[in-house]
MIFIDREN-109373 format. One line per 8 residues: number of its first residue (from 0); their letters; for each residue x, y, z of C-alpha. Coordinates in Angstrom, 2 decimals, m for minus. Layout:
// residues N
NUM> a> X/Y/Z ~ ...
END
This chain:
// residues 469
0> xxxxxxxx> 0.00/0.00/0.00 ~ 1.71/2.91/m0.72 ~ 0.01/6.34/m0.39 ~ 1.06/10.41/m1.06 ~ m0.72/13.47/m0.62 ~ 0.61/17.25/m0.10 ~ m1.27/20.35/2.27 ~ m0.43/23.02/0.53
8> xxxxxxxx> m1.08/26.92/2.19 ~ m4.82/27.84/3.25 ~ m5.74/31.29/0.93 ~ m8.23/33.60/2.20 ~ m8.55/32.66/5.71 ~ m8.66/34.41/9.23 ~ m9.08/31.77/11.91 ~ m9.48/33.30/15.48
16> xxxxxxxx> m8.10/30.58/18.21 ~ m9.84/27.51/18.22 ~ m12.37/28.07/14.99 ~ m12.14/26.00/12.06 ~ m11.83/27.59/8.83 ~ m15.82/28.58/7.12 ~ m16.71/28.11/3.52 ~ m17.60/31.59/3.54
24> xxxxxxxx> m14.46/33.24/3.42 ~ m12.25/30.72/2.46 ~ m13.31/30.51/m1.60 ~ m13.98/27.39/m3.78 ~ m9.84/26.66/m3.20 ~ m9.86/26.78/0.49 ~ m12.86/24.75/1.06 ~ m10.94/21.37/m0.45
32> xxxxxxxx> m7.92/22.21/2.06 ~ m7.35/21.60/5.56 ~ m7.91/24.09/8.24 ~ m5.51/24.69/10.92 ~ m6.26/24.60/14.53 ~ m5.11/26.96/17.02 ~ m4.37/27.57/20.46 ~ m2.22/29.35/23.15
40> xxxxxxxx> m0.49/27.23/25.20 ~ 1.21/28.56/29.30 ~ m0.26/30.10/31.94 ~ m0.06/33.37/30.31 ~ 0.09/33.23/27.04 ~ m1.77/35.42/24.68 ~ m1.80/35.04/20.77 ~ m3.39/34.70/17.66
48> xxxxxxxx> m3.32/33.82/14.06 ~ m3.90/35.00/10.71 ~ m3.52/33.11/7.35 ~ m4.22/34.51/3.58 ~ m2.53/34.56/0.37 ~ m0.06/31.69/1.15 ~ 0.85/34.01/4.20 ~ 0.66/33.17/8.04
56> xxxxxxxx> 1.21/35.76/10.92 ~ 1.10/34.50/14.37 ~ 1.16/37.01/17.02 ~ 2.39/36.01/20.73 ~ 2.87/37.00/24.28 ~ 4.01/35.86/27.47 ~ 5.15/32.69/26.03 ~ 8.69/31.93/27.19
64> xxxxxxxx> 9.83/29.29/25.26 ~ 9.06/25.63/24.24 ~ 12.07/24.08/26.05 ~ 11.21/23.22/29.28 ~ 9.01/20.76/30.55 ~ 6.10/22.95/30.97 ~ 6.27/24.36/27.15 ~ 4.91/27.64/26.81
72> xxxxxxxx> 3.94/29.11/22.82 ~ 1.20/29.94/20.36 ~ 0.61/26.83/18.02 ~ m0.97/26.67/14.77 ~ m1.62/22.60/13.88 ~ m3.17/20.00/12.34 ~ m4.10/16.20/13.48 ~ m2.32/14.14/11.20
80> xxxxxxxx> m1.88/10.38/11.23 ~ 1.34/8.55/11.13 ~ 0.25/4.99/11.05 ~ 3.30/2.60/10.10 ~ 6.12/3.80/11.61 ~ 9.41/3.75/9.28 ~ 6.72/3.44/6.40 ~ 5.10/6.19/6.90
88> xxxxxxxx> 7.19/9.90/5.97 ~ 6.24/13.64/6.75 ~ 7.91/16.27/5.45 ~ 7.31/19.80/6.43 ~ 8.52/23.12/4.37 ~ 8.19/26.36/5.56 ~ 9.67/29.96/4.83 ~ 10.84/31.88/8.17
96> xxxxxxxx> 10.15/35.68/6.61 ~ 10.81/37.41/10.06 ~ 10.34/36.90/13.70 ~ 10.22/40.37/15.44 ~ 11.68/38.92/18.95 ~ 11.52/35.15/20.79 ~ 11.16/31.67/18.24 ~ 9.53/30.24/15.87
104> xxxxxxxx> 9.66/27.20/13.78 ~ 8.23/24.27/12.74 ~ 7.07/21.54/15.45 ~ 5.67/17.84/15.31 ~ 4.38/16.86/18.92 ~ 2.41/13.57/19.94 ~ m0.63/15.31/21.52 ~ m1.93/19.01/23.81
112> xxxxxxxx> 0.46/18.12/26.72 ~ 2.47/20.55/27.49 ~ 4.79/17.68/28.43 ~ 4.28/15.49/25.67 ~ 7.28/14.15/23.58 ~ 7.79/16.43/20.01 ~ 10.26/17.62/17.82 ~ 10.53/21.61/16.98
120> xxxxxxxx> 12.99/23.21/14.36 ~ 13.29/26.46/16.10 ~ 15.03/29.66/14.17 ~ 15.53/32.48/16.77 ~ 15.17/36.65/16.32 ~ 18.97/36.90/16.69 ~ 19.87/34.15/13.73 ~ 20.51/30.84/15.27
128> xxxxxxxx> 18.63/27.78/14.00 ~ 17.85/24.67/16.38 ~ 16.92/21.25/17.05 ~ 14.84/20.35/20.09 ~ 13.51/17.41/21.11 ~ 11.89/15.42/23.97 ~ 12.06/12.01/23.48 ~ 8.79/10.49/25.65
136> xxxxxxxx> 6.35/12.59/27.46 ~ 7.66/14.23/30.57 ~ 11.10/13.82/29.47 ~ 13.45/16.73/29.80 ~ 14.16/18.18/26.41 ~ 17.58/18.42/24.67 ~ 18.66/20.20/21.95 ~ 21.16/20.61/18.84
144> xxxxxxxx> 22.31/23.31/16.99 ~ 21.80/23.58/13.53 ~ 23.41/26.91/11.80 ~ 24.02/30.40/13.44 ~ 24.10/33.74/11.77 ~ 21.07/32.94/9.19 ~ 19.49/35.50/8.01 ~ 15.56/36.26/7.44
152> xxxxxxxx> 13.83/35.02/5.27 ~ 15.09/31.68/5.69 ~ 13.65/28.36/4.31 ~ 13.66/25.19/6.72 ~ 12.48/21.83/6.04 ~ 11.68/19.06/8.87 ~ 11.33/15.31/8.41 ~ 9.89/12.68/10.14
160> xxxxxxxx> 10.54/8.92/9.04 ~ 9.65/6.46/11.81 ~ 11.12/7.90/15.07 ~ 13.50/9.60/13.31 ~ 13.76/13.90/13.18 ~ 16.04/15.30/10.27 ~ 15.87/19.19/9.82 ~ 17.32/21.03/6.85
168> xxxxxxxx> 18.03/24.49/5.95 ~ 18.33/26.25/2.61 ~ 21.48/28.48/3.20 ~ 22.58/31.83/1.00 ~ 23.61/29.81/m1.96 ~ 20.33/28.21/m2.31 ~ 21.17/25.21/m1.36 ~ 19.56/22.56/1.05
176> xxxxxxxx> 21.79/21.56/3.99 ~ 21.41/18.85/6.43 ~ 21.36/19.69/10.01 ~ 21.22/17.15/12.73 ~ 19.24/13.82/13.20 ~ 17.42/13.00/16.60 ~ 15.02/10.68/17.95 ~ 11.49/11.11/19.86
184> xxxxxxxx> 8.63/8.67/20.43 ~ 5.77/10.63/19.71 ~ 3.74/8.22/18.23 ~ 0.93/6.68/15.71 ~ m0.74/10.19/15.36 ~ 0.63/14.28/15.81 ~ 0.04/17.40/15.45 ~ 2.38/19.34/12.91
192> xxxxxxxx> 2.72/22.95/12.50 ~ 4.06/26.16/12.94 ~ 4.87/27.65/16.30 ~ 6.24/31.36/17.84 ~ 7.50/31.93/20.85 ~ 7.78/35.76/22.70 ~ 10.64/34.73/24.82 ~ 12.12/36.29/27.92
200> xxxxxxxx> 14.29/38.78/28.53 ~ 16.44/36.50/30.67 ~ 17.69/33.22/30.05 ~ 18.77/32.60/33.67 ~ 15.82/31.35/35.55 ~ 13.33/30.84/33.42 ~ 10.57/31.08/36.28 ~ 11.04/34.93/35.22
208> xxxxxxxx> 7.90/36.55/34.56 ~ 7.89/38.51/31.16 ~ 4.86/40.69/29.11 ~ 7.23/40.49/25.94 ~ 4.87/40.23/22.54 ~ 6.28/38.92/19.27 ~ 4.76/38.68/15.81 ~ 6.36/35.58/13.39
216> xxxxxxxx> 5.57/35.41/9.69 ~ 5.25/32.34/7.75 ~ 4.87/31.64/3.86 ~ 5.24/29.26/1.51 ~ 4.64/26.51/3.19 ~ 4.29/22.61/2.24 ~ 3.09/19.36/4.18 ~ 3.91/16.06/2.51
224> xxxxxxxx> 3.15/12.86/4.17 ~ 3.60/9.13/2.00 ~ 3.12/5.70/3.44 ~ 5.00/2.46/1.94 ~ 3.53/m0.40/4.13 ~ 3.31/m3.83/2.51 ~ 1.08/m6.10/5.13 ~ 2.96/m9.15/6.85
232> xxxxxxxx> 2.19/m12.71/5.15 ~ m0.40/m14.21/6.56 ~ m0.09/m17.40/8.55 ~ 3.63/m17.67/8.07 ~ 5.71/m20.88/8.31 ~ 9.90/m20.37/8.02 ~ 10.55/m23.52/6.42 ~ 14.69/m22.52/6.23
240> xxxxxxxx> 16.46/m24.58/8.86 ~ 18.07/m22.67/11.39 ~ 22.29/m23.65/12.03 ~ 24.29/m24.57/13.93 ~ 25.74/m22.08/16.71 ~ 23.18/m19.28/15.13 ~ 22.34/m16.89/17.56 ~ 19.77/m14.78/15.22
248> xxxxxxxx> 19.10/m14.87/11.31 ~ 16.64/m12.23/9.35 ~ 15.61/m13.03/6.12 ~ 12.70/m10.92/6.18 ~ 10.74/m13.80/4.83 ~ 7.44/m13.07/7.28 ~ 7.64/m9.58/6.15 ~ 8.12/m8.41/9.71
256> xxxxxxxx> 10.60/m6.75/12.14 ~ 7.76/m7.25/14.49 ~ 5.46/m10.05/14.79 ~ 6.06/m12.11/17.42 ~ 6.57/m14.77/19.21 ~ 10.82/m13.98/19.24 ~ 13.22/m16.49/18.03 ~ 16.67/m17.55/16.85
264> xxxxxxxx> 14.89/m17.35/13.23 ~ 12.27/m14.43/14.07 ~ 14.32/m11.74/15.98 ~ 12.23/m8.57/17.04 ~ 13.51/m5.94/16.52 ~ 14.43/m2.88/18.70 ~ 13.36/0.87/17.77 ~ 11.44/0.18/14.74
272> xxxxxxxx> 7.91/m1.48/14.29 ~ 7.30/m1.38/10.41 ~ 9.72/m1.51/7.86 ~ 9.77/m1.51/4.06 ~ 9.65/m4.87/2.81 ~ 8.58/m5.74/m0.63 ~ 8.82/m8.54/m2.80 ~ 12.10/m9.82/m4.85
280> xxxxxxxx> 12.24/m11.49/m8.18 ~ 11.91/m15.18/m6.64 ~ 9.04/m13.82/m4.22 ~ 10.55/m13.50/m0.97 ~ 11.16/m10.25/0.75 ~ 13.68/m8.00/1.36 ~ 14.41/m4.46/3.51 ~ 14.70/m1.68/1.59
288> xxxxxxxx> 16.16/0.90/4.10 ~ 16.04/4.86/3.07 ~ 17.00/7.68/4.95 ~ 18.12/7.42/8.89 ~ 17.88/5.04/11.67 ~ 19.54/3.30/14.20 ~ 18.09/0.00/15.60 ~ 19.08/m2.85/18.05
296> xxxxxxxx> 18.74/m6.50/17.93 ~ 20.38/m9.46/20.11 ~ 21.29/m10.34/23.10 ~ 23.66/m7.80/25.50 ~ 25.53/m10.56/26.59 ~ 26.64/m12.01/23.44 ~ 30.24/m12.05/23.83 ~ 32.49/m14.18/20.60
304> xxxxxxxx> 30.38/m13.69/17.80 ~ 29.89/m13.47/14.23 ~ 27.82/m10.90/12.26 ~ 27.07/m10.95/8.21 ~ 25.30/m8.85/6.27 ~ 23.96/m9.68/2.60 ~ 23.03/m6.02/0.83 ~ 23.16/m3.50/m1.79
312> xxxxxxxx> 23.54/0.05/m1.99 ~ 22.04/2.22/m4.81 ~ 23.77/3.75/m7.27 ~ 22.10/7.12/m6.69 ~ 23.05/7.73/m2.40 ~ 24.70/10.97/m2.42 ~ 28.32/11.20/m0.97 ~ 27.36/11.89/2.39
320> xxxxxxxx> 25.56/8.10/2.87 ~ 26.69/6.14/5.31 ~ 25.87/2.70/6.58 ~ 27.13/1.34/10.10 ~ 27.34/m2.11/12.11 ~ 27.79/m1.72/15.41 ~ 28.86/m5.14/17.61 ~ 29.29/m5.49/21.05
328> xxxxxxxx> 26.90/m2.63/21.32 ~ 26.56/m1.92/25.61 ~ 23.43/0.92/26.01 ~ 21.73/1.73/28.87 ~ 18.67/4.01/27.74 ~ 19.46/5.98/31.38 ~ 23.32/6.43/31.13 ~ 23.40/7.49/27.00
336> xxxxxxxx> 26.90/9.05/28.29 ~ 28.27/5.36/28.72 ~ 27.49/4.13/25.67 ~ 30.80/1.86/23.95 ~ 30.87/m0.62/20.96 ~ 32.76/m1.66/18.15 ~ 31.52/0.62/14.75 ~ 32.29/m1.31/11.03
344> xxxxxxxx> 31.14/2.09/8.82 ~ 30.74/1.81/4.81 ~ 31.26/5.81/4.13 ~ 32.07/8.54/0.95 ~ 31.25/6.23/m1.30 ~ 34.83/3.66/m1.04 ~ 35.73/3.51/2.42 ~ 34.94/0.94/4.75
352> xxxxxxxx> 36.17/2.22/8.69 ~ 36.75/0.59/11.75 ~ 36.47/2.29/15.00 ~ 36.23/1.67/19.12 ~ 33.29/3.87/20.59 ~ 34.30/5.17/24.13 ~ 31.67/6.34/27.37 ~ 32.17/8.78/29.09
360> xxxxxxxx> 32.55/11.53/26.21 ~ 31.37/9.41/23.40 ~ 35.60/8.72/22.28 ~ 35.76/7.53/19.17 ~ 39.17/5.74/18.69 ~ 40.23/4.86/15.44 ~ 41.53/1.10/14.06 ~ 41.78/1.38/10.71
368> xxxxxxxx> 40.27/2.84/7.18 ~ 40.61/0.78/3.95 ~ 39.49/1.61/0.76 ~ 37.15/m0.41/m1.59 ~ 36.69/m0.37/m5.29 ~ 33.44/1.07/m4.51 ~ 30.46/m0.26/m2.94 ~ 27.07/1.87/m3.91
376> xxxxxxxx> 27.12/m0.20/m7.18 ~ 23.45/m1.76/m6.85 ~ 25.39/m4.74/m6.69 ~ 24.98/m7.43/m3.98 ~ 27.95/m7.66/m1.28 ~ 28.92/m9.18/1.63 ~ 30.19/m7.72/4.66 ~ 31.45/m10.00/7.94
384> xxxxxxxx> 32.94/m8.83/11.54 ~ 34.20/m10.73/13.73 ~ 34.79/m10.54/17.04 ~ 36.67/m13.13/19.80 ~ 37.94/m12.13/22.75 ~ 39.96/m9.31/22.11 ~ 40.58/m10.18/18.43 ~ 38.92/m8.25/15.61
392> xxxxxxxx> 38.41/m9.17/11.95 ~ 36.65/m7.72/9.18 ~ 35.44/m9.15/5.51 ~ 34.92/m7.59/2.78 ~ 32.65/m9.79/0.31 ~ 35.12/m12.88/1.57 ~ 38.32/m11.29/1.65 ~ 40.29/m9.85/5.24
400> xxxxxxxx> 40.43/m6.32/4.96 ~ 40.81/m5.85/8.69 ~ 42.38/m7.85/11.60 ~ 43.70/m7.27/14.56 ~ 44.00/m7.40/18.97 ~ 42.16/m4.19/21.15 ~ 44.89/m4.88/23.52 ~ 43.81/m1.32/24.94
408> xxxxxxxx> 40.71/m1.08/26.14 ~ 38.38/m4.14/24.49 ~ 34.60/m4.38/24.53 ~ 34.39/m7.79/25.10 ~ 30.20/m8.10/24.89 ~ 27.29/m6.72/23.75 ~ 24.14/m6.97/21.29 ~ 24.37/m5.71/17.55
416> xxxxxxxx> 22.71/m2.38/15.66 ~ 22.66/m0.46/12.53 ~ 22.90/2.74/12.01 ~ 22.18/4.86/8.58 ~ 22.48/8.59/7.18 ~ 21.05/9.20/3.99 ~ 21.05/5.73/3.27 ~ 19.09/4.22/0.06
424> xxxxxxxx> 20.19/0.25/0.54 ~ 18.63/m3.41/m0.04 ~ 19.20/m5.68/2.99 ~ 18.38/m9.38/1.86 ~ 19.68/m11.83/5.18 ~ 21.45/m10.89/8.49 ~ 22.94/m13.65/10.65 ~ 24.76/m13.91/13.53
432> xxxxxxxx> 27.15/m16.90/14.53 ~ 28.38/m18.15/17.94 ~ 31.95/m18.28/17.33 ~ 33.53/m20.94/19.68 ~ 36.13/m20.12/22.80 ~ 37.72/m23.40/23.91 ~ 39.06/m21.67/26.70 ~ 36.04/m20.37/29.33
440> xxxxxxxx> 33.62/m20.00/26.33 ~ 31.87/m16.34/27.35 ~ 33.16/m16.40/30.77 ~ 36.30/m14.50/30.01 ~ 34.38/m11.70/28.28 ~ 32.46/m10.97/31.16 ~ 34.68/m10.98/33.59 ~ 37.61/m8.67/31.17
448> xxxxxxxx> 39.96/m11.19/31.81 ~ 41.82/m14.75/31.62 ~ 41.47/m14.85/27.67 ~ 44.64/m17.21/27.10 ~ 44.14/m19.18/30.50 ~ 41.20/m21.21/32.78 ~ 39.30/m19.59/35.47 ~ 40.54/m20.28/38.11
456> xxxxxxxx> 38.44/m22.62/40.58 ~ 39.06/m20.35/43.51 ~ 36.93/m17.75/42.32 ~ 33.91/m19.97/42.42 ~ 33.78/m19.04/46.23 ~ 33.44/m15.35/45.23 ~ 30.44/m15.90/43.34 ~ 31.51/m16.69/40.28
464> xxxxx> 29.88/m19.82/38.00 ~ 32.27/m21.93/35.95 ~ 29.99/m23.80/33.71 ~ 31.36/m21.82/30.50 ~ 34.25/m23.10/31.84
END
C-alpha cells in the first residue's frame, strides 16, 4: 500500500483561536484544504493567528519558550496520522520571513500536553537555528544546533521517518543543507505545525515573569506525508532450517521486524515497528532501508560472535551516505553518556572504517580505514565482523580487509545495531554466529579477563559460576 498526498497553504482565511476555517471566506480553493487549529499554550500566554494569500502571521505573548518541561507558545496545527512507523514519511517546508523577537519554527508533537514528547525546528530573532527534542512525554528536552548567523527570510524543512527527526536548511547559496538527526517517540498520530514563541528577557531562571509580545511570519509553506507499508504474510511458516551455533538470522521472509513470538529465526527488533519490505524477483522479501535510523537487535551478553550482512547500496546515495554495524553494542537508555561498541562504517562512497566507541565523552578511537573499489554499485555484497575475545576481523565480500587485537581497552560483549544517514540500501539476510572459545567459552568476556588461560576454581567461592568453563 503505498500512499502520497501534499497540504499546501490555506488562501483567504482568518481563523481566530480555536475556529475551524468557514466556507464563507475561504473561496472554492480553500474549502478542499485543511484548516488549521489553534491555540495558546502557558499560563499566560496570549496570541493569535492569521492566514491569507499563502501568508501566516502568528502574534504572541508571554510565552517563554518551548524548552522546558512545561512548554509555553502559540501553536498553529493539524491532526495528522502517522500509522506505520518507518513506512510512513512527513515532510514539512516552511519559509521563516521574520520573527520580530523570541522563536519560531516548525514543530511535530504527539498530543496538547504541554509535556508530551515532540520535535521543533526552532530559528531564533537573533539568527541561530535549532533542534529540540523530547524524546517520551515528561522527558526533559535536549537540543542541537543547527546553523548560526542565518538570516531572514530563511527556508527550513523538517522530516519525520519512523522515530527519526532530520531538519534542513536552505542556506545563501540556495542550497539545502542537512542539520542534525534525533530521535522522539511521539507516536501513531501528531500534530504538525508552525509555532512562535515571545521569549524572555532572561535566560537565567526561566521562572522569570515577562509581558514580551512577538509577531512571526510564515509563507510558503508545504506538508507532505507518504506511506509504503506492505502487510505481513499471513499465517507464516519459516521452512529454512536454522544452524548450527546461530544466535539470530533475518531473512525478512514473514515480512516483519515485528510479529512475534521472538526467536533464533524471528528476531524482534528494537526501535522500529514497520519496515519496508517488498517482494524480490523469486518472491521473498527484502528491507529496503532509506534515509536514517539506528536500531538494536540481540542479546547484550553475546560475547564471541559473528555478524554478516547480505546487501546492496544504490547507485544514486549521495556522498554523504553512510551505513554502520555496530557489535558489542553496551546501552543503557538511562546512562546514553556510557554508551561503547565496536563501529564497522561503509562511508564517501569507497571507504569501509573501523572504530572503538568510548563512554564517558562518546571517544571515538580509530583502528583502521581501507578503501574499496566502490560499494554503492546496486550490486549485492557481503560484509562480515568478527569478534573473539579481544581479536577483531573484518570481511569484505570474503576477503580480510581488517584484523587485529584491542589490547587497549576491548569491549568484550554486547548486542548488535545499525545505524544509517542518507542511506538508500537493499538488505536481503542478516545472521549472527556463535563463534567458539575453547578456553572459558563467554566467561572470560564478562569478567575482562583470563582470555589465554582457565578460570581459576578459587573464584567460584566469590560468586563466580564456571559452567562456561
Amino acid at each position: 500500500m503505498k500512499k502520497k498526498y501534499i497540504l499546501l497553504p490555506l488562501l483567504s482565511a482568518v481563523l481566530a483561536a480555536g475556529l475551524p476555517l468557514s466556507a464563507e471566506n475561504a473561496g472554492d480553493a480553500c474549502s478542499r484544504a485543511q484548516s488549521w487549529t489553534f491555540e495558546n499554550f502557558g499560563k499566560r500566554a496570549a496570541g493569535r493567528m492569521e492566514v491569507g494569500d499563502s501568508v501566516m502571521t502568528i502574534w504572541t505573548g508571554n510565552t517563554k519558550n518551548a524548552f522546558y518541561e512545561s512548554d509555553e507558545y502559540s501553536f498553529a496545527y493539524r491532526a495528522q496520522d502517522f500509522p506505520y512507523d518507518d513506512c510512513s514519511r512527513s515532510v514539512i517546508e516552511v519559509t521563516i520571513d521574520r520573527i520580530s523577537s523570541g522563536s519560531a519554527g516548525i514543530m511535530i508533537r504527539s498530543d496538547r500536553k504541554q509535556s508530551a514528547a515532540n520535535v521543533h525546528l526552532e530559528a531564533n530573532a537573533t539568527g541561530d537555528l535549532f533542534l529540540f527534542f523530547r524524546k517520551t512525554e515528561g522527558a526533559f528536552t535536549a537540543y542541537k544546533r543547527v546553523a548560526s548567523a542565518i538570516s531572514f527570510p530563511v527556508d527550513v524543512r523538517l522530516t519525520r521517518q519512523g522515530n527519526m527527526y532530520m531538519s534542513h536548511y536552505r542556506n545563501a547559496s540556495g542550497d539545502w543543507v542537512k542539520g542534525p538527526t534525533v530521535m522522539a517517540e511521539v507516536g501513531d498520530s501528531q500534530l504538525t505545525g508552525f509555532y512562535a514563541c515571545s521569549g524572555n528577557d532572561s535566560q537565567i531562571g526561566y521562572e522569570i515573569e515577562s509581558d514580551r509580545r512577538s509577531e512571526a511570519v510564515f509563507s510558503n509553506w508545504s506538508i507532505t506525508y507518504e506511506e509504503n507499508y506492505i502487510p505481513a504474510e499471513e499465517n507464516f511458516t519459516d521452512s529454512e532450517p536454522i544452524g548450527e551455533n546461530v544466535l539470530l538470522r533475518e531473512n525478512f521472509a514473514d515480512g516483519s521486524l515485528s510479529n512475534g513470538p521472538e526467536s533464533a529465526g524471528n528476531p524482534i527488533w528494537n526501535g522500529i515497528r514497520y519496515a519496508e519490505l517488498p517482494y524480490d524477483e523469486d518472491g521473498g522479501r527484502y528491507w529496503r532501508k532509506r534515509g536514517d535510523g539506528i536500531y538494536h537487535l540481540g542479546d547484550k551478553k553475546w560475547a564471541d560472535y559473528a555478524v554478516d550482512i547480505d546487501f546492496s547500496v544504490s547507485e544514486d546515495v549521495p556522498q554523504s551516505a553512510e551505513f554502520s554495524v555496530f557489535v558489542r553494542y553496551q546501552h543503557i537508555s538511562i546512562y546514553e553518556k556510557m554508551i561503547k561498541y565496536y563501529g564497522v562504517t561503509l562511508k564517501d562512497g569507497n571507504k569501509l572504517v573501523m572504530c572503538r566507541y568510548e563512554s564517558g565523552g562518546n571517544t571515538i578511537v580509530p583502528i583502521k580505514t581501507v578503501t574499496l573499489h566502490g560499494y554503492a554499485d546496486g550490486k549485492r555484497h557481503k560484509l562480515q565482523v568478527r569478534m573473539l575475545d579481544k581479536a577483531y576481523e573484518v570481511l569484505w565480500d570474503g576477503k580480510s580487509v581488517i584484523e587485529g587485537t584491542d589490547e587497549l581497552r576491548p569491549v568484550t560483549y554486547g548486542n548488535i545495531a545499525f545505524k544509517f544517514t542518507d542511506m538508500d540500501m537493499d538488505i536481503h539476510r542478516i545472521e549472527v554466529t556463535e563463534i567458539e572459545d575453547s578456553i572459558n567459552g563467554s566467561l572470560d568476556n564478562l569478567l575482562l579477563d583470563y582470555y589465554d588461560t582457565p578460570v581459576p576454581s578459587y573464584l567460584e567461592k566469590y560468586g563466580v559460576k564456571l559452567e562456561n568453563k
